[in-house]
C-alpha positions as CSV (number, residue, x, y, z in Angstrom):
1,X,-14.6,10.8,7.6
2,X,-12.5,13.0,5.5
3,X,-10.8,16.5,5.2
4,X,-9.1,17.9,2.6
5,X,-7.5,21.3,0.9
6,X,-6.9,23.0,-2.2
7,X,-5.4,26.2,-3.1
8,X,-4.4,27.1,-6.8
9,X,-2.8,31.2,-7.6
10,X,-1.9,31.9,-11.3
11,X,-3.7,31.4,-14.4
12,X,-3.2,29.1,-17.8
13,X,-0.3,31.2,-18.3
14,X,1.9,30.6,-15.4
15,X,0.1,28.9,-12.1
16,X,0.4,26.4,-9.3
17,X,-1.4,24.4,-7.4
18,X,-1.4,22.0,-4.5
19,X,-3.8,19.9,-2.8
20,X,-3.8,17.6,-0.1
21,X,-6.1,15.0,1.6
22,X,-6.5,12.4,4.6
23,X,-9.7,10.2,5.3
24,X,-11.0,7.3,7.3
25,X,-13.9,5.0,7.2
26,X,-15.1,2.4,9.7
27,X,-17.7,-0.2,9.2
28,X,-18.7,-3.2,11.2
29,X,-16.6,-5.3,9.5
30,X,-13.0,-3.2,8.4
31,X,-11.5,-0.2,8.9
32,X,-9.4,2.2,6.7
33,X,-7.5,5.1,6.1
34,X,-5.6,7.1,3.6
35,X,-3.8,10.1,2.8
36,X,-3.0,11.9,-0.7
37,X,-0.9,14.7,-1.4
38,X,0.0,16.6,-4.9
39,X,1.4,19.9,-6.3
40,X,2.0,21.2,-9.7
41,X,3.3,24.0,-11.5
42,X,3.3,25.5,-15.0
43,X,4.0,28.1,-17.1
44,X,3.6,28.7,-21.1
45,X,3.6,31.8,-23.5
46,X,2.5,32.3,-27.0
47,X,3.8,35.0,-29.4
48,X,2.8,36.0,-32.9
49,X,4.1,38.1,-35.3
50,X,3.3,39.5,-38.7
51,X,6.3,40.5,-41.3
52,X,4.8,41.5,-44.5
53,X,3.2,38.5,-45.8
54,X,4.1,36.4,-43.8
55,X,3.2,35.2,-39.9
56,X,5.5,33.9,-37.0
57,X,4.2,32.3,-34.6
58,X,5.9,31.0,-31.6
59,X,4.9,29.0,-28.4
60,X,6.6,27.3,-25.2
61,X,5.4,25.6,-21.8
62,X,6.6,24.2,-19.3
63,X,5.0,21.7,-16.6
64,X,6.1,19.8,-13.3
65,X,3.7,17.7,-11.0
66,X,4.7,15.8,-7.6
67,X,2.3,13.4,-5.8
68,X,2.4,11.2,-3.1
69,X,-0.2,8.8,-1.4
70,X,-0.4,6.2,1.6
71,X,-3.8,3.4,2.3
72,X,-4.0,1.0,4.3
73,X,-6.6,-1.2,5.2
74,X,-7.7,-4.3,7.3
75,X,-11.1,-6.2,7.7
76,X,-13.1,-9.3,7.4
77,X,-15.0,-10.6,4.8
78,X,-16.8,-13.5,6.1
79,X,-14.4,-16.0,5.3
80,X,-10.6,-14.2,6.0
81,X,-9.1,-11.8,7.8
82,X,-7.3,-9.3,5.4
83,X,-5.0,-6.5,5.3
84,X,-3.5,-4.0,3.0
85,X,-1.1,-1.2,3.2
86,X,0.7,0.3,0.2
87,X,2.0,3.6,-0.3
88,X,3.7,5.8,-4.0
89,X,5.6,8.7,-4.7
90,X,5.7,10.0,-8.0
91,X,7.4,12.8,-10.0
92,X,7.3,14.2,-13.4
93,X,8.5,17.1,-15.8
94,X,7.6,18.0,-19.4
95,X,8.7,21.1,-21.2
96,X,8.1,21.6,-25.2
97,X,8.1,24.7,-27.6
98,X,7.5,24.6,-31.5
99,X,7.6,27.7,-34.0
100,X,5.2,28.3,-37.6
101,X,5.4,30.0,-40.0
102,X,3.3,30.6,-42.9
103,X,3.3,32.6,-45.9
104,X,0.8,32.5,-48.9
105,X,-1.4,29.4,-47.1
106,X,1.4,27.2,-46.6
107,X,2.3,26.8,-42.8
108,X,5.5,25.1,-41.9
109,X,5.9,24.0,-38.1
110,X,8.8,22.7,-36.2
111,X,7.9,21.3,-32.5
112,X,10.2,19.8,-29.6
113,X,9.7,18.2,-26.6
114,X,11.2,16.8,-23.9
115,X,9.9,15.4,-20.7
116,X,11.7,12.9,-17.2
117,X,9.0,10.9,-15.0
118,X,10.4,9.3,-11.7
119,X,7.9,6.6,-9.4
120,X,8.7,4.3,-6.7
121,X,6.3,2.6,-5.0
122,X,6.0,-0.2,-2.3
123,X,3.2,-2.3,-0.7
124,X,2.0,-5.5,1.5
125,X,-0.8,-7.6,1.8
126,X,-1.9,-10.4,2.8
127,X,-5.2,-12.6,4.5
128,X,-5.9,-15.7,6.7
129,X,-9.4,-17.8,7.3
130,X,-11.2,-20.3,5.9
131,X,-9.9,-20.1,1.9
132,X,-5.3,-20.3,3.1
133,X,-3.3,-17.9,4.1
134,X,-1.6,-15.9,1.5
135,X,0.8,-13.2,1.7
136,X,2.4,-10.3,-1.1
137,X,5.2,-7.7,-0.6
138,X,6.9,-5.3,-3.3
139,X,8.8,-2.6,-3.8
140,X,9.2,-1.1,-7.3
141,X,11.4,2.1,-8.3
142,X,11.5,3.6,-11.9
143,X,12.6,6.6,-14.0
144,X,12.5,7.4,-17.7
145,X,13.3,10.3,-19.8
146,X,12.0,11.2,-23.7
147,X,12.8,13.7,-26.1
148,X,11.2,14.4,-29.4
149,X,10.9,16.4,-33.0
150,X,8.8,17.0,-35.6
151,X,8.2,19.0,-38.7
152,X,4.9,19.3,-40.9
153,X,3.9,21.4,-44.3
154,X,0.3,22.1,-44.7
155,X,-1.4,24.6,-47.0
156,X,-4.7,25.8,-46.2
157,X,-6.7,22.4,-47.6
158,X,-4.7,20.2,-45.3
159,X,-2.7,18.7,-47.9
160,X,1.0,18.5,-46.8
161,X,3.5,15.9,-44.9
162,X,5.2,15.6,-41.5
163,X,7.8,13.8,-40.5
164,X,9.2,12.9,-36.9
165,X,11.4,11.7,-34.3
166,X,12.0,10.9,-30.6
167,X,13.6,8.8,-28.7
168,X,13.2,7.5,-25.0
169,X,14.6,5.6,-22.0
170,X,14.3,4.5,-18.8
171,X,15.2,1.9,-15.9
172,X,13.2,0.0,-13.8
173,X,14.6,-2.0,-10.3
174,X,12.5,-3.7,-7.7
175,X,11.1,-7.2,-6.4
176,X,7.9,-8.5,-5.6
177,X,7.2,-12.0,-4.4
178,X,4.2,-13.6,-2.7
179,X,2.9,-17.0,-1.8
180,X,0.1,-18.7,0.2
181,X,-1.2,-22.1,1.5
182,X,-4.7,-24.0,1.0
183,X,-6.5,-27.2,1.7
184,X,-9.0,-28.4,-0.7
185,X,-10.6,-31.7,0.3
186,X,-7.7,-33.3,1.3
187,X,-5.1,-31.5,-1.1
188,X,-2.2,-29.2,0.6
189,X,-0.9,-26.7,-2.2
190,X,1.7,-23.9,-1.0
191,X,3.0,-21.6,-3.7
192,X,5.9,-18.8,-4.5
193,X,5.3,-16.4,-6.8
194,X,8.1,-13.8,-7.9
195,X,8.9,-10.6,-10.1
196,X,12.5,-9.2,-10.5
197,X,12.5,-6.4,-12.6
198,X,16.3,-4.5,-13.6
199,X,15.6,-3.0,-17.0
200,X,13.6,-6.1,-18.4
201,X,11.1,-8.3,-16.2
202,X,11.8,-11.6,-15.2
203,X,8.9,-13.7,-13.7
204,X,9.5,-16.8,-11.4
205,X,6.4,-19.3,-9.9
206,X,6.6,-22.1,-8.0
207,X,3.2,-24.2,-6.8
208,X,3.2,-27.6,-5.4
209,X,0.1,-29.8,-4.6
210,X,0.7,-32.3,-1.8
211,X,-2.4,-34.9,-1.3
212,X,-2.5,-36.0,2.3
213,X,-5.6,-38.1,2.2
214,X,-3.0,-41.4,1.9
215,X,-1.8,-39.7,4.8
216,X,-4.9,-39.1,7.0
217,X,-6.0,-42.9,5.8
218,X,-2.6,-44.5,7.1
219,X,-3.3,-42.6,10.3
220,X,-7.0,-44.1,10.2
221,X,-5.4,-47.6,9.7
222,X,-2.7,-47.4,12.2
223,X,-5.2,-46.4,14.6
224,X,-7.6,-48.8,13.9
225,X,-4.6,-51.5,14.3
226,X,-3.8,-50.2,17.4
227,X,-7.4,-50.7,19.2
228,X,-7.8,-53.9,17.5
229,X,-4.4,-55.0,19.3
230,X,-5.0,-53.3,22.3
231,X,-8.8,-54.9,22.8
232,X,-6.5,-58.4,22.2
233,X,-4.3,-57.5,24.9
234,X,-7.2,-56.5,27.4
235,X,-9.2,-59.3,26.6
236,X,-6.0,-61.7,27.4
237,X,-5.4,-59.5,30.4
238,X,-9.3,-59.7,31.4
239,X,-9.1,-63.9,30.9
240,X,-5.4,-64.6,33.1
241,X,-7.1,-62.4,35.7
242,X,-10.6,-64.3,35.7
243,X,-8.8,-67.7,35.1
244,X,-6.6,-66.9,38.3
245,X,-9.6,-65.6,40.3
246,X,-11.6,-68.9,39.1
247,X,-8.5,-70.6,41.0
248,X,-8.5,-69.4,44.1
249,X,-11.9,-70.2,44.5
250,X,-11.7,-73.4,43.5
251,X,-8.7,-73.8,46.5
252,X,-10.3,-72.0,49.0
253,X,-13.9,-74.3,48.7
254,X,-11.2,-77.2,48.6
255,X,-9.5,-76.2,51.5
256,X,-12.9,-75.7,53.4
257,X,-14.1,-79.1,52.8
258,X,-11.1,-80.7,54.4
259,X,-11.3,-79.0,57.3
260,X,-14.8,-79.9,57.9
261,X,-13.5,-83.5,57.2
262,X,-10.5,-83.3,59.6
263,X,-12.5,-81.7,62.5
264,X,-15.6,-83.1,62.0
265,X,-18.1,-80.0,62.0
């Protein structure tokens, strides 16, 4: 099931619009639901002008857009158990304006531009069942800015030169790490993995592999040690207590036969 809503006023000159969304969906094995949200705006203008023999021309824009969006989700695929959940938020501006002019087929233009973006974002998952359990978490946070120039001479066969330049930067903080557990015939392997990221990205993994069949066999072994010595015990036990019953026996018959032999009966 989901809803969702547009509306839009303006035109390509100068507009805005916005839109926003939410859904869900269940099936007999997950469920999951989401919600999306956005809105940009812009304006531009255009303006040309004729001075004798020659043309002007001028033009400018400007444009801004924010978004944001949330999912999450949870299920089983036959073998794990899983869930999901991340969610972003996002901003960005570009504005830019260039002039021409050209007189007797050549056309010279000069352009600039300049534009900022902003993102963070953040997220968790993670599952359980028959292939580990394994588990992820981040949270990332960005922003860059760019500016830019550029000149070009053409005439009216597209022979001519441009030349440019621009120049850009931008920061990046966050951490994500993750790590999970299996068994494989015998073979225990838990790993880390890792990102740090402050203006350049560092990585950072760690997996190690334990076999524990040694293990389960020295378990086997001991066990198997421990009957065998405990049958010795029981039979010793069994043959004191059959070797003592054997005796009394043997007195009491003894015992009888006197009697008889003392009383005369």
């Amino acid at each position: 099931m989901s809803e969702q809503a547009n509306v839009s006023v303006g035109n390509d000159n100068a507009g805005a619009s916005a839109g926003v969304s939410a859904g869900t969906e269940v099936t007999n094995t997950s469920v999951s639901a989401g919600v999306e949200a956005g809105a940009e705006v812009h304006a531009g203008v255009e303006n040309s002008n004729q001075i004798g023999d020659v043309t002007i021309s001028q033009e400018a824009h400007a444009e801004a857009e924010v978004h944001a969006e949330a999912t999450t989700e949870a299920g089983w695929d036959g073998r794990n158990a899983y869930v999901d959940a991340h969610a972003e938020v996002g901003a960005s501006a570009e504005v830019g304006a260039s002039n021409s002019v050209s007189y007797g087929g050549v056309t010279n233009t000069t352009e600039v531009h300049a534009g900022a973006e902003a993102k963070a974002y953040v997220g968790a998952s993670g599952q359980v069942g028959m292939d580990g359990a394994e588990g992820h978490a981040g949270a990332m946070a960005g922003a860059s800015v760019g500016v830019g120039a550029s000149n070009s001479t053409y005439d009216e066969n597209g022979n001519g030169a441009s030349a440019g330049a621009g120049v850009s930067a931008g920061v990046q903080v966050g951490a994500e790490v993750g790590g999970g557990a299996t068994m494989d015939d015998g073979v225990a392997t838990i790993g880390v993995e890792g990102e740090v990221a402050l203006l350049v990205g560092v990585d950072v993994d760690l997996s190690v592999s334990v076999d524990t069949k040694p293990a389960q066999e020295a378990v086997v072994d001991t066990a198997n040690t421990v009957a065998k010595e405990t049958t010795k015990v029981v039979d010793k036990v069994a043959e004191t207590v059959n070797n003592a019953g054997n005796a009394v026996v043997g007195g009491a018959k003894d015992t009888g036969k006197k009697l008889k032999k003392a009383f005369k009966f």
